[in-house]
C-alpha positions as CSV (number, residue, x, y, z in Angstrom):
1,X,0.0,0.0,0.0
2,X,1.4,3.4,-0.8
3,X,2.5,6.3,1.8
4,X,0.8,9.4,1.8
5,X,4.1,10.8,0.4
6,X,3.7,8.2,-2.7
7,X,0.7,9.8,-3.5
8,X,0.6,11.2,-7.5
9,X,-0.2,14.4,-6.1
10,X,1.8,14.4,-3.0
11,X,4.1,17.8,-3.6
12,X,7.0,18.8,-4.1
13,X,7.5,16.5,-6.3
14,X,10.3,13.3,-5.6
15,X,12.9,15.0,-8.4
16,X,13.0,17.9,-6.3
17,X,13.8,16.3,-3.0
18,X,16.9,14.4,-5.5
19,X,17.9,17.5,-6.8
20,X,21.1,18.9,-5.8
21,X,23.4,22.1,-6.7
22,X,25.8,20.6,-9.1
23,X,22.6,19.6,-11.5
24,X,21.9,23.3,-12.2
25,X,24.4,23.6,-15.0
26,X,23.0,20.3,-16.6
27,X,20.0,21.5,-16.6
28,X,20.5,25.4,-17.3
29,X,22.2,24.3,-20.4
30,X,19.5,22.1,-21.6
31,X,17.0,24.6,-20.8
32,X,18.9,27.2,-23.0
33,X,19.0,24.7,-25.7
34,X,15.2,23.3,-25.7
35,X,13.8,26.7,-25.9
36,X,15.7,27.7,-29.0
37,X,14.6,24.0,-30.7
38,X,10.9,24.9,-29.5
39,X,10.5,28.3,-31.5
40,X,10.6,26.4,-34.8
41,X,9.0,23.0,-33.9
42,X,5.9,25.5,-31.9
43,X,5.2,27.3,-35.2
44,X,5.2,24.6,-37.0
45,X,2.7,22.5,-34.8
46,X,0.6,25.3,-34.6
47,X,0.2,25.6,-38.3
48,X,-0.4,21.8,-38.6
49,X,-3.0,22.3,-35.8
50,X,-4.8,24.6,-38.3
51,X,-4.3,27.3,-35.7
52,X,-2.1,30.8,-35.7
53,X,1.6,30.2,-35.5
54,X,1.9,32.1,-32.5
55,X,-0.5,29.8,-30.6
56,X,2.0,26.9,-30.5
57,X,5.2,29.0,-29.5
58,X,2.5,30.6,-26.2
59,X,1.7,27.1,-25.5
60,X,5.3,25.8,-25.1
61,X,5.3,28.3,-21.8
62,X,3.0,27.8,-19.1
63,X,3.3,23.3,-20.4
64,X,6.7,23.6,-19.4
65,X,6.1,24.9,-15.4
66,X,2.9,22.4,-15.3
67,X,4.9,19.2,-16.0
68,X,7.8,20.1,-13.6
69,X,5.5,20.5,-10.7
70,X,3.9,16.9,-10.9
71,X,5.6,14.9,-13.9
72,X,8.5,12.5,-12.8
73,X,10.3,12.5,-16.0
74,X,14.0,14.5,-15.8
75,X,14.2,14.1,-19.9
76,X,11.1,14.9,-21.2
77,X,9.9,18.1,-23.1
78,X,6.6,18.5,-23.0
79,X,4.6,21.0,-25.6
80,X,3.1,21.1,-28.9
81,X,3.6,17.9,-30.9
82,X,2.5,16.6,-34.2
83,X,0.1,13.9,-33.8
84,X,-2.2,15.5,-30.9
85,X,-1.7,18.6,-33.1
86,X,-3.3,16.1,-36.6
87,X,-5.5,14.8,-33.9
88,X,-6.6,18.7,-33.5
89,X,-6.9,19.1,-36.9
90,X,-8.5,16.4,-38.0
91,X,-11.5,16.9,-35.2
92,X,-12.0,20.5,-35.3
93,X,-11.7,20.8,-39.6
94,X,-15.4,19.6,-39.9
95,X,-16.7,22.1,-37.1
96,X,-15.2,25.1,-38.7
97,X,-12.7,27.1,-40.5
98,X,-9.4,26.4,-39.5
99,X,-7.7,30.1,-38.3
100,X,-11.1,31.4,-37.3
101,X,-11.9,32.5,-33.6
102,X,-15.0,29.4,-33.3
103,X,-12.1,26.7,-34.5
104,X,-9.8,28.5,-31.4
105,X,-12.0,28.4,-29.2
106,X,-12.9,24.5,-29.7
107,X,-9.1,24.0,-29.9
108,X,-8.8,25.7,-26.5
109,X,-11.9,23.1,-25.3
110,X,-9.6,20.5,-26.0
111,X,-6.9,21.5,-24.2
112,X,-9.0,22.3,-21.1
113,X,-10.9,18.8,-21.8
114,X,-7.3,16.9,-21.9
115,X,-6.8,18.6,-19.0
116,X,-9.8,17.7,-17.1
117,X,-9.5,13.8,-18.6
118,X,-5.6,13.7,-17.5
119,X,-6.2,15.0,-14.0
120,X,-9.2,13.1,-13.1
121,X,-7.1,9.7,-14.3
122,X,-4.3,10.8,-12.2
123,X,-6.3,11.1,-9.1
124,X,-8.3,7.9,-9.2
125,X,-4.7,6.2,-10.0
126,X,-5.9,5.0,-13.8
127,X,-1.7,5.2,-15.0
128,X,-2.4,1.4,-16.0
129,X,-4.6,2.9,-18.9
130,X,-1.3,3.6,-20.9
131,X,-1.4,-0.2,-21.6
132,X,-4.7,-0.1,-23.2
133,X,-3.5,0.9,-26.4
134,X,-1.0,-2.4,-27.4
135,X,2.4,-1.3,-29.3
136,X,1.4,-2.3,-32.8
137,X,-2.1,-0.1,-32.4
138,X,0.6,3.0,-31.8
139,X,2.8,2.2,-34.2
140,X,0.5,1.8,-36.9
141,X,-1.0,4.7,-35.9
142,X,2.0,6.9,-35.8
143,X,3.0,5.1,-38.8
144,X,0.0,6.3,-40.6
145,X,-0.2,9.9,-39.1
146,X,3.0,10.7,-40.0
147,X,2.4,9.4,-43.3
148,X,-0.9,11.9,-43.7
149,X,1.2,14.8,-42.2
150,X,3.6,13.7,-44.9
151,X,1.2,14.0,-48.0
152,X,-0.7,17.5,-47.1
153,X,2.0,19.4,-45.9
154,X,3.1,19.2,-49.7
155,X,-0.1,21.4,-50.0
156,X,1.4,24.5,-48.1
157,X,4.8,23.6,-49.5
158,X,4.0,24.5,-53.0
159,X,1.4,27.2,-52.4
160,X,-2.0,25.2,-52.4
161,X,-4.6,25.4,-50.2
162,X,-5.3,22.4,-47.5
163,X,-5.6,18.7,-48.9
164,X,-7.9,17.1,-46.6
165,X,-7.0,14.9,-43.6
166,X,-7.4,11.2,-44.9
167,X,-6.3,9.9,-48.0
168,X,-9.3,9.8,-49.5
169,X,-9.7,13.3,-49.2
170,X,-7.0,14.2,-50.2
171,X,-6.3,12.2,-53.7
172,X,-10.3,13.7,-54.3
173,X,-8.8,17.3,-53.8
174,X,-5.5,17.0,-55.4
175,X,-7.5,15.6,-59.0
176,X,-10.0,18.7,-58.8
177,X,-7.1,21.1,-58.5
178,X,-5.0,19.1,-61.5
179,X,-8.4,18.8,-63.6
180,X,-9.0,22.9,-63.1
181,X,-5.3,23.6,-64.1
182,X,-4.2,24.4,-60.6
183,X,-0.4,24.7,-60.7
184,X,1.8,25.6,-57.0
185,X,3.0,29.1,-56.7
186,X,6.2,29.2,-57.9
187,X,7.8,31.2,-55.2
188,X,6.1,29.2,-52.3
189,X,7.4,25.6,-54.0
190,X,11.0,27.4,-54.1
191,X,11.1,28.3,-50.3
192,X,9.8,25.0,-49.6
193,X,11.7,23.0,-51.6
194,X,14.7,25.0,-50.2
195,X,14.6,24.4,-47.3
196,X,13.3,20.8,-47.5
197,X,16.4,20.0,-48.9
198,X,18.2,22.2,-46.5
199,X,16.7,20.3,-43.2
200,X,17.9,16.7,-44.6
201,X,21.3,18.2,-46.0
202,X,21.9,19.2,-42.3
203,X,22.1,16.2,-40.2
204,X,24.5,14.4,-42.5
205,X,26.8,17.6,-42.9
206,X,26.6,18.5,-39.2
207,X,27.5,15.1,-37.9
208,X,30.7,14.8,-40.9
209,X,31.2,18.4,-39.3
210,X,31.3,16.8,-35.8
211,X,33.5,14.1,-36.9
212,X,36.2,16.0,-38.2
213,X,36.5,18.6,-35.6
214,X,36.0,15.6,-33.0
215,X,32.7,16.8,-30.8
216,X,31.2,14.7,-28.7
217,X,28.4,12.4,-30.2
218,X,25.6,14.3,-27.6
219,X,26.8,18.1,-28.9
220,X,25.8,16.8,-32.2
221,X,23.0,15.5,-32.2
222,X,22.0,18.6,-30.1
223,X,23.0,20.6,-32.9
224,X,21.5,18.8,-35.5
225,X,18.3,18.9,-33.9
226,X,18.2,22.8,-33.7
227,X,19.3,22.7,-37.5
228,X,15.8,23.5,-38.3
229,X,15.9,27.0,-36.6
230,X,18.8,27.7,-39.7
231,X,16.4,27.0,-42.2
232,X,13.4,29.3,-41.0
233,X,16.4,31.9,-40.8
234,X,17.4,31.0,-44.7
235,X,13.9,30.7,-45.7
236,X,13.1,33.9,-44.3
237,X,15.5,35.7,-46.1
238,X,15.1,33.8,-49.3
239,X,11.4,34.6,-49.0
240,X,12.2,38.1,-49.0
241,X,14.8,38.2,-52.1
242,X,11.8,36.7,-54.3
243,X,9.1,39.4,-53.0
244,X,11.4,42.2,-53.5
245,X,13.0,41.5,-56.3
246,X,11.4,39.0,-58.3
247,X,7.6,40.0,-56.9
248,X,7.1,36.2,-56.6
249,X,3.8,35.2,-54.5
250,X,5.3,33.6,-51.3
251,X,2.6,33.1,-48.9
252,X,4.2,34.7,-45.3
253,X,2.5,33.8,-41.7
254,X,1.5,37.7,-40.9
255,X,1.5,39.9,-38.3
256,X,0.1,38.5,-35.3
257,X,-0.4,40.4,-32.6
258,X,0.9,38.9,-29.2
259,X,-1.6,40.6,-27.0
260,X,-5.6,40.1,-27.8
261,X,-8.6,41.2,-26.3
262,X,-8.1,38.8,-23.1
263,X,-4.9,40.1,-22.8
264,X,-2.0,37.3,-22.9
265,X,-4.6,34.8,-21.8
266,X,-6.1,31.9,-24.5
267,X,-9.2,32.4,-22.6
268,X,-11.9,32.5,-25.6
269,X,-14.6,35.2,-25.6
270,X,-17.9,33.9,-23.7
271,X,-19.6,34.4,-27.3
272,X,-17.2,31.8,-29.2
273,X,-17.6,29.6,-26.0
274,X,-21.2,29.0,-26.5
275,X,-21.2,28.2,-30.2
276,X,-19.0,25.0,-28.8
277,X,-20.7,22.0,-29.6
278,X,-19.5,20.1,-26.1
279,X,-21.0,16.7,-26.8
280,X,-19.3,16.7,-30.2
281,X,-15.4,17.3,-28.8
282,X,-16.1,14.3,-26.0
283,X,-14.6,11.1,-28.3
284,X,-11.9,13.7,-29.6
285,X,-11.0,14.7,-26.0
286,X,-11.1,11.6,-24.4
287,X,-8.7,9.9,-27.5
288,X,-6.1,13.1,-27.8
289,X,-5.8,12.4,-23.7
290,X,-5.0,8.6,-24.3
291,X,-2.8,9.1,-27.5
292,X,-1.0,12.2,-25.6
293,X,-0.5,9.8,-22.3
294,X,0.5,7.1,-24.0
295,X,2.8,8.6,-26.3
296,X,4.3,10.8,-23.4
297,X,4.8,7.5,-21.2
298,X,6.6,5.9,-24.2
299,X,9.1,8.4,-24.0
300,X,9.9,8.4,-20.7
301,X,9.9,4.8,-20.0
302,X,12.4,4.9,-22.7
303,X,14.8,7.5,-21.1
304,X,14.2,6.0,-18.0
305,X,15.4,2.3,-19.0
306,X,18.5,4.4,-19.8
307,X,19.3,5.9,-16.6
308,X,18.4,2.7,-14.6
309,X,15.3,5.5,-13.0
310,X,11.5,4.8,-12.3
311,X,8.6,6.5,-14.0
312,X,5.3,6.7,-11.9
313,X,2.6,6.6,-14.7
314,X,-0.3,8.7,-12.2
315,X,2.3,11.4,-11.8
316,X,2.7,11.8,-15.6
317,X,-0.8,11.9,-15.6
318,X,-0.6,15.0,-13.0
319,X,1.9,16.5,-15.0
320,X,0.1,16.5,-18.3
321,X,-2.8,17.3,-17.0
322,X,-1.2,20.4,-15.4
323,X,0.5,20.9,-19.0
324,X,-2.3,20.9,-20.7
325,X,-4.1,23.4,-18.1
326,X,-1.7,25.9,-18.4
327,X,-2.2,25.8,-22.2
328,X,-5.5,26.8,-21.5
329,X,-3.9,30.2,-19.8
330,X,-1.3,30.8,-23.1
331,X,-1.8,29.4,-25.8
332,X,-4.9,27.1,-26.0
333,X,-3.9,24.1,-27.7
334,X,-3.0,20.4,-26.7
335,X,0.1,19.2,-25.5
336,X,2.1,16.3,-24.9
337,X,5.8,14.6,-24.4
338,X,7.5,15.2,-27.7
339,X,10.2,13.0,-28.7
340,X,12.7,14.7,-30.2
341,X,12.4,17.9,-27.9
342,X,13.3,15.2,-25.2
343,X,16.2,13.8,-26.7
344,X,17.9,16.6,-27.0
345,X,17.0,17.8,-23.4
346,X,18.4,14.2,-22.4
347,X,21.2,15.0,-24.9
348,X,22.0,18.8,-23.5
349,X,22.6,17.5,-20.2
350,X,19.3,17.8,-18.1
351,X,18.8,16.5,-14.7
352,X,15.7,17.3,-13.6
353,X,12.4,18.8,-14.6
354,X,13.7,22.1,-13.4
355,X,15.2,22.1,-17.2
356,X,11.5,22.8,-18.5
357,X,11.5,25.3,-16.1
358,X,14.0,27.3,-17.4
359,X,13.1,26.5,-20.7
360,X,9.8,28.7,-20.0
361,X,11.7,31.5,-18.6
362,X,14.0,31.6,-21.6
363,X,10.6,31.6,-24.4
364,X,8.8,34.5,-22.5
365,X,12.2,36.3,-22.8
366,X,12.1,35.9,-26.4
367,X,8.8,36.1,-27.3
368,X,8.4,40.1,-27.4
369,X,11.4,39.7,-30.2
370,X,10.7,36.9,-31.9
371,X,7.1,37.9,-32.5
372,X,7.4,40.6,-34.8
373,X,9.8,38.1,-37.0
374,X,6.8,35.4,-37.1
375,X,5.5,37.9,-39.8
376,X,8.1,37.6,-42.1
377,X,8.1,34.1,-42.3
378,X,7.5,31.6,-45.5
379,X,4.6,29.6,-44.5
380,X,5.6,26.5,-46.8
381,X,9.2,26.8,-44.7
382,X,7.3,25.5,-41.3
383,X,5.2,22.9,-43.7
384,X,9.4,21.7,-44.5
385,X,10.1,21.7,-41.1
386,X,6.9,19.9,-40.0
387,X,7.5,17.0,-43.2
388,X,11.4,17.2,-42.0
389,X,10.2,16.7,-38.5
390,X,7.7,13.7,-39.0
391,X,9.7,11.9,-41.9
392,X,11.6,9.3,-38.8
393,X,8.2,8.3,-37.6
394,X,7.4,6.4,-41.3
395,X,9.0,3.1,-41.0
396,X,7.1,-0.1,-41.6
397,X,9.9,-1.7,-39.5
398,X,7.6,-2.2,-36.2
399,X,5.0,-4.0,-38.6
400,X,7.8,-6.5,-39.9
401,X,8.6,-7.3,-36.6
402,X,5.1,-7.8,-35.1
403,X,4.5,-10.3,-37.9
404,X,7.6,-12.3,-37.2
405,X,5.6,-12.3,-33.6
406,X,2.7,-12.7,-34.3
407,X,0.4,-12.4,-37.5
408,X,-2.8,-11.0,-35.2
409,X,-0.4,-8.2,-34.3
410,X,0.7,-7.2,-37.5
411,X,-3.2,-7.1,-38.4
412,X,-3.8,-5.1,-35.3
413,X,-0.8,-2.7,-36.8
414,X,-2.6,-2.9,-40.9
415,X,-6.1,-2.5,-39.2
416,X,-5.3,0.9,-37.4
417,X,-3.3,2.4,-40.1
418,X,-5.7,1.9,-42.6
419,X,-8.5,3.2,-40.7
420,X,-6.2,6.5,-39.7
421,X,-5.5,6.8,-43.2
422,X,-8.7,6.3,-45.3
423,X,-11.4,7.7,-42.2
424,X,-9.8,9.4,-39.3
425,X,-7.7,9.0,-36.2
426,X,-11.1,8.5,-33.9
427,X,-11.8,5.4,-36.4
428,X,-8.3,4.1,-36.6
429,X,-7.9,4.0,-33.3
430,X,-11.2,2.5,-32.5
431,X,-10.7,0.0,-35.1
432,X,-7.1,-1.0,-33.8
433,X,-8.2,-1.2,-30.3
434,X,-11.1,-3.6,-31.3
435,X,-8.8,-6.0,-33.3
436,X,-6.4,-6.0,-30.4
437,X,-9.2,-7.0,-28.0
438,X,-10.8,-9.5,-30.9
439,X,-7.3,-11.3,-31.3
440,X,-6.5,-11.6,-27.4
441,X,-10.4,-13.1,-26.7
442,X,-9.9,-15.2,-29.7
443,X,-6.1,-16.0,-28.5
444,X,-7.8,-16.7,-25.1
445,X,-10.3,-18.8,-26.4
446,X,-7.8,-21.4,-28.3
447,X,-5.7,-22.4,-24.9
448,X,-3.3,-25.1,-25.0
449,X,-3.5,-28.1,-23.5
450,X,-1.1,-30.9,-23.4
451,X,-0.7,-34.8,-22.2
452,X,2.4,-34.3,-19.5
453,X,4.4,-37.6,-18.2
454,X,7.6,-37.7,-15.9
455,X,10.7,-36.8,-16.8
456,X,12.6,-40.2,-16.1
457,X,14.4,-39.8,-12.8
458,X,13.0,-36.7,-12.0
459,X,9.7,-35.1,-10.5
460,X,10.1,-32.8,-13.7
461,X,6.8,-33.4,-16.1
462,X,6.8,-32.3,-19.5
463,X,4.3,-32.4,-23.0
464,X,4.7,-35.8,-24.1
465,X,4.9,-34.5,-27.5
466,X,8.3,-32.7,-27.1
467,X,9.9,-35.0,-24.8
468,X,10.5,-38.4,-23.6
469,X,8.1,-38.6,-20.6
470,X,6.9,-41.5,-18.9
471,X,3.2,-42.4,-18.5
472,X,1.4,-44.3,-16.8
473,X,-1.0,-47.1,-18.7
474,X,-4.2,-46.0,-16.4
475,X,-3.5,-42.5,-15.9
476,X,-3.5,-39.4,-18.0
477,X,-1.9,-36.2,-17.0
478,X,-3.4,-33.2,-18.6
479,X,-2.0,-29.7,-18.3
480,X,-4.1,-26.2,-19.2
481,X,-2.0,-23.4,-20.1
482,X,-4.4,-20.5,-19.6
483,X,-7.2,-19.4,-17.4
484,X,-10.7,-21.0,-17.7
485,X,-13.2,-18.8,-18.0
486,X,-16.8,-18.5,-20.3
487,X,-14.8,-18.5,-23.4
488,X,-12.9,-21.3,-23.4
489,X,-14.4,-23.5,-21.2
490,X,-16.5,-25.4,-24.1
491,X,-13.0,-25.6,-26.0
492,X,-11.3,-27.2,-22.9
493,X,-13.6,-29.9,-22.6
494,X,-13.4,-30.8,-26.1
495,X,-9.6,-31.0,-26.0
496,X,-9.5,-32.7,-23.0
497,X,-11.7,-35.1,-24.5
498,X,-9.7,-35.8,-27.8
499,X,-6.9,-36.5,-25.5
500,X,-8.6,-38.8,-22.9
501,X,-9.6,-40.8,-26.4
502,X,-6.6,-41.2,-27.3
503,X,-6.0,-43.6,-24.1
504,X,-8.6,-45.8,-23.9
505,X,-7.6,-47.8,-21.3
506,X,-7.5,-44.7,-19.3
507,X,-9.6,-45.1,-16.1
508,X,-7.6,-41.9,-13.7
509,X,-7.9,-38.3,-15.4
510,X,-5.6,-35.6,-13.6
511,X,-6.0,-31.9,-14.6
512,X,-3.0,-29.8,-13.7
513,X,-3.6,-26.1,-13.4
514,X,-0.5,-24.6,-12.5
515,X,-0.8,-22.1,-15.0
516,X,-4.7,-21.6,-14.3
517,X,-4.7,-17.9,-12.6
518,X,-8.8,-17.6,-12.6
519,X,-11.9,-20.0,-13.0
520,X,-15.4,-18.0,-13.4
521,X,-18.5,-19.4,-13.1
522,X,-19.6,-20.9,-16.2
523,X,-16.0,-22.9,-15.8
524,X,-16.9,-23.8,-12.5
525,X,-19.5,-25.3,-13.5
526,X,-18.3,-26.8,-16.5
527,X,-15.6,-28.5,-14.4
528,X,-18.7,-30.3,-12.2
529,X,-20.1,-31.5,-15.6
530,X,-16.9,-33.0,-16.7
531,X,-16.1,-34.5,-13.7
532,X,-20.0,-36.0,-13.7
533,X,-19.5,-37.3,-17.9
534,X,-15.6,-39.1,-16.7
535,X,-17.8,-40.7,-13.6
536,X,-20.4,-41.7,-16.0
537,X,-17.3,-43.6,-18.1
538,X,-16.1,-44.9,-15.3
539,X,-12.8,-42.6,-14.4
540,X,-11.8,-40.5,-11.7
541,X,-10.7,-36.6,-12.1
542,X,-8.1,-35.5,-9.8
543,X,-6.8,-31.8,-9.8
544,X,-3.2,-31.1,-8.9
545,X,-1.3,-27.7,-8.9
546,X,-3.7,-25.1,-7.8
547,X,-3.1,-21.8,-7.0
548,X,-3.7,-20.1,-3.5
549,X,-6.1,-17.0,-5.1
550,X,-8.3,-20.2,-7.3
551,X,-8.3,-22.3,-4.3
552,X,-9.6,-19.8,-2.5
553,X,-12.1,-19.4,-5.4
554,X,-13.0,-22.7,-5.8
555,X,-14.0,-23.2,-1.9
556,X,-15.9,-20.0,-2.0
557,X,-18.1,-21.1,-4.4
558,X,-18.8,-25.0,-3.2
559,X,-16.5,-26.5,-5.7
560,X,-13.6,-27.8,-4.3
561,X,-15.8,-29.6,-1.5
562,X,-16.8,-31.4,-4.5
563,X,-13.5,-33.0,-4.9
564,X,-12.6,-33.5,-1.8
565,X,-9.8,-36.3,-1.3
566,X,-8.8,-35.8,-5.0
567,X,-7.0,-32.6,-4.8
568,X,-2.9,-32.6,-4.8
569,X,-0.6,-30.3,-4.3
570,X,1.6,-31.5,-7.4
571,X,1.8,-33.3,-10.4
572,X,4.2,-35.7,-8.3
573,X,2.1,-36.4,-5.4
574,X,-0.9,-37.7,-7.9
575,X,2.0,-39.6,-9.2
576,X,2.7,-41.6,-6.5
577,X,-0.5,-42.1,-5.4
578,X,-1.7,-43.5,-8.8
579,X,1.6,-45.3,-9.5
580,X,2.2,-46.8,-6.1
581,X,-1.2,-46.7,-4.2
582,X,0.7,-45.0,-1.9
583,X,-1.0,-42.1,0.8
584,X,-0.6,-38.3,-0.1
585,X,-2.3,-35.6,2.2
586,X,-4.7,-33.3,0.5
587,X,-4.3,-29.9,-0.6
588,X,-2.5,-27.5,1.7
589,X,-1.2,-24.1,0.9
């Protein structure tokens, strides 16, 4: 049972009771370094989101402080990232026009919602709900976002207007614009192809760079990730060569201004709130909270393997709940643990959460001059950085390895990318959660059960079918490998029958259920009836090998009074008492 100080929302939080004096410059350093990678990766989420640029750079602040007071991650970044921000896209599109002040205001619903979902998880303790999505249902679902972030940020990159957000949509979209004659903007597809090719040139010349002046592998991967920073710079000024002097359309974000009629708050106007269709944003909220969680725990379990460290799953709850609330006060958007913002945190040196911390300080000290810049730049230079950004997550490499597991999980992997990509994330998801829980009821349903027999010498016993065993010519030893529950019971009895046929002269049945963790009812009572059909052949059932927690079970509910004087401890005690007649105490445990 947990101390009151293990609560999720005991504070401070444990990193700060670790956190000592000589971690400062660790994490001062990384702090410096995230919120210069943030500025271009918070645009650019933003604009994916279908919201103003500025809205992801506010919403990288107040995330920041939120996390560090309850997460219990020291590596990761939390803040704008590009699946919720699809996810945002994708919901809100339908209800209205991306940009406008209604779509705002529902984005800022669903930050206050993930909020709200996140917290009240935390406090009832739900952090086991990050296994409810299995790995292949992620992976195919990442797999398939980044694939759809792929395909219509080629719309902004050469000057078009939005593609859609399924595949569908989007081939539908791209043939009306070819059939009308609709050719990109040459001055947009310039920029963006520009700088495309300038974010992949950089990581190989940085790290050849690296090599030759001999930098430590963890300075260069830091610099390669703030590479993309260079390109809005040289994107920026290439924009504005080709509008002065070649008066080519390049398509710029605009002046935004950074304070509005609520001040610096993302609080929408009470008028925009009540146009909110609430039942509507429910599904959306409730699956941008479990994607964001269970993404976010992915990456810190990962950095925590690492370090040899513990993550506490309700306290990342906490913290992103608390990260997603202050992105209600700035910003008004989603937010979750992005990747590659926390490897290069990890990478820069940071020790603690205190690293996000200073990370926030460091963004509202450069938001009064970096917001006049967001004007002058190339809107198909963030669509490069986003495509640049997303391009790792496309690898079909997790599905080759599920199907080398197993072929249910590879169809759990197809099943959720296809629905992602032809009808939506809500669907995908759905649809790979259902095959997930399909193949494990139907896995459940097929247990294994083998004929065992002793090991000669030993009081080992083994499947008869993959070793030499010894049996005995009146006795058959059966072992379930799985719990017995309503669906599988009917299937147990028919495989336990095909096996007692195969010994006729059989007259003792023994059913080991060491690996039996439950019985419900209906395979209580199923166990009665096939003890009833061997009495009506003339054999006895023995059980051997039950569990403490199914004994307890069994007793409870009359059953094991049934059996009395034909329950064993272990396979060897039947033994002997069917092999030698000899005298074995009942079941004790």
């Amino acid at each position: 049972m947990r101390s009151p100080s293990d609560r999720p929302w005991a504070w401070p939080p444990p990193w700060w009771q670790r956190w000592a004096l000589p971690d400062l410059r660790g994490d001062a350093i990384a702090g410096l370094v995230v919120a210069v990678m943030l500025v271009p990766q918070s645009l650019a989420y933003a604009m994916l989101a279908g919201l103003p640029a500025h809205v992801g750079l506010l919403a990288s602040v107040l995330p920041l402080v939120g996390y560090a007071a309850f997460g219990s991650s020291r590596a990761v970044s939390v803040g704008p990232a590009a699946i919720t921000s699809l996810m945002v896209a994708q919901a809100l599109s339908p209800m209205a026009l991306p940009g406008s002040a209604t779509y705002q205001a529902r984005a800022w619903c669903l930050a206050l919602g993930s909020a709200v979902v996140l917290g009240l998880m935390g406090w009832r303790r739900l952090g086991f709900l990050s296994q409810l999505l299995s790995g292949p249902v992620v992976q195919g679902f990442t797999a398939a976002s980044a694939l759809l972030i792929l395909v219509g940020q080629a719309a902004p990159l050469l000057g078009w207007p939005g593609l859609g957000h399924t595949l569908p949509e989007m081939a539908q979209r791209f043939m009306a614009r070819a059939h009308d004659g609709a050719w990109p903007t040459w001055g947009d597809a310039l920029v963006g192809l520009a700088t495309l090719a300038l974010l992949f040139a950089g990581g190989p010349v940085v790290r050849a760079w690296g090599r030759l002046c001999g930098w430590p592998v963890g300075r260069v991967e830091v610099l390669v990730r703030l590479w993309p920073l260079v390109g809005l710079v040289v994107s920026t000024l290439l924009a504005d060569v080709l509008l002065t002097r070649y008066d080519a359309d390049v398509h710029l974000v605009g002046a935004v201004p950074l304070v509005g009629d609520a001040g610096w708050l993302a609080v929408p106007p009470a008028t925009e709130l009540s146009r909110v269709d609430l039942p509507g944003l429910v599904m959306p909220v409730l699956l941008i909270s479990l994607v964001s969680f269970v993404s976010s725990m992915s990456v810190a379990q990962t950095f925590a393997a690492r370090q040899g460290e513990r993550v506490d799953a309700d306290r990342e709850l906490l913290g992103l709940s608390a990260a997603n609330l202050g992105s209600t006060v700035l910003g008004g958007m989603p937010v979750a643990g992005g990747l590659s913002r926390s490897v290069v945190n990890e990478a820069a040196g940071a020790r603690s959460p205190l690293s996000g911390l200073i990370s926030a300080v460091v963004l509202v000290g450069l938001l009064a001059g970096l917001m006049p810049a967001l004007a002058h730049l190339p809107k198909a230079a963030l669509a490069a950085v986003i495509m640049a950004a997303v391009s790792g997550l496309l690898t079909l490499q997790p599905l080759r390895e599920a199907w080398r597991t197993d072929a249910t999980e590879a169809g759990a992997f197809v099943g959720t990318a296809l629905g992602v990509l032809v009808v939506g994330f809500e669907s995908g998801i759905l649809i790979g959660m259902a095959w997930s829980m399909a193949a494990m009821i139907w896995r459940h349903s097929q247990p294994h059960v083998a004929e065992v027999g002793r090991l000669r010498g030993t009081a080992h016993f083994r499947n008869v079918q993959r070793h030499d065993a010894e049996r005995l010519p009146h006795a058959i030893l059966l072992r379930v490998d799985d719990s017995l529950d309503f669906t599988n019971a009917q299937r147990v009895e028919q495989a336990l029958c095909a096996l007692i046929r195969t010994r006729p002269a059989v007259r003792d049945v023994v059913l080991l259920m060491s690996a039996v963790n439950h019985v419900d009812h209906t395979a209580g009572q199923a166990l009665l009836a096939f003890d009833a059909a061997q009495r009506a052949q003339g054999r006895a059932l023995y059980l051997a090998e039950i569990k403490g927690p199914v004994m307890d079970r069994l007793q409870h509910a009359g059953i094991a009074a049934h059996f009395e004087g034909r329950v064993f401890r272990s396979a060897q005690d039947v033994w002997h008492r069917l092999d030698q007649g000899g005298v074995s105490d009942g079941y004790v445990i």
